[in-house]
N, C-alpha and C positions, 0 to 999 in steps of 0.2 A: 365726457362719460363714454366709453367705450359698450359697444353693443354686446347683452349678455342676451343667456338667454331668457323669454318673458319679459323683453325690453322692446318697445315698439321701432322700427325702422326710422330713418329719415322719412319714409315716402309714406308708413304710415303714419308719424306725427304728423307729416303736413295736410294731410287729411282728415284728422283727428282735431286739429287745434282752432280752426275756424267754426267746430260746433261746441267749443265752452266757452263757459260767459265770461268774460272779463273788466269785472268791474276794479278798476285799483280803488284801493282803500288807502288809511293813512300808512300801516301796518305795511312792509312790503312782505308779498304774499312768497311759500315757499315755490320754485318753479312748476307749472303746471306738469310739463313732461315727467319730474321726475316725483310727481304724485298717480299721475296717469299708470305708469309703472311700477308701482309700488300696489296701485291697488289692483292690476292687470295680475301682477306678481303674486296676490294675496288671495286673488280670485282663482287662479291656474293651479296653485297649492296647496292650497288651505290652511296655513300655517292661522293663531289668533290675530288680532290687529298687532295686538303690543308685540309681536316676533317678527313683524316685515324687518329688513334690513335698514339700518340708517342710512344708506346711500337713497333712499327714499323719502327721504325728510322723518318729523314725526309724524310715529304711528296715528297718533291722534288726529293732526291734521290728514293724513287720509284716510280717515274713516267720518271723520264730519265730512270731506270732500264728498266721500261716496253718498253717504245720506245726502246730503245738501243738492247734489248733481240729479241722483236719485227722483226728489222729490219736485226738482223744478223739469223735468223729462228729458233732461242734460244723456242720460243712460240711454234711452229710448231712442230718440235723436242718433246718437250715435251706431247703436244696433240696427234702425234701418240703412241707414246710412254704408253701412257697412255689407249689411245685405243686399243692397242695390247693386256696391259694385259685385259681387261676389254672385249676384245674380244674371249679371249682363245688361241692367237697367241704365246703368250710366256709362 
């Protein structure tokens, strides 16, 4: 997948992706990065769920992703996280 724009870097997926949870199920899941970007995407522009792009997977599954990440403090995690480097913490 080629770098668009509201599509996370190499340097920031590799920073991003050690703080979601990774459970496999039977079910193989759509790739993390490109739900991470679809909901980044979704969040940056406002568009509804159901109009993210297909190169996002389904809308569906990013929008349970967002609630589901949401509610386990998967968002939270990542927002300090984020803010630490961007603070000079780390």
């Amino acid at each position: 997948m080629s770098q668009r724009r509201y599509e996370l870097t190499n340097c920031e997926w590799s920073l991003l992706k050690p703080l979601l949870p990774n459970k496999l199920r039977g079910v193989p899941r759509v790739d993390d990065r490109k739900v991470v970007n679809g909901i980044y995407c979704r969040l940056r522009t406002g568009p509804p769920w159901a109009d993210i792009l297909e190169r996002y997977g389904p809308a569906t599954t990013c929008y349970k992703r967002f609630l589901r990440w949401r509610k386990l403090g998967v968002r939270d995690r990542i927002f300090e996280a984020v803010s630490a480097i961007y603070d000079g913490d780390q």
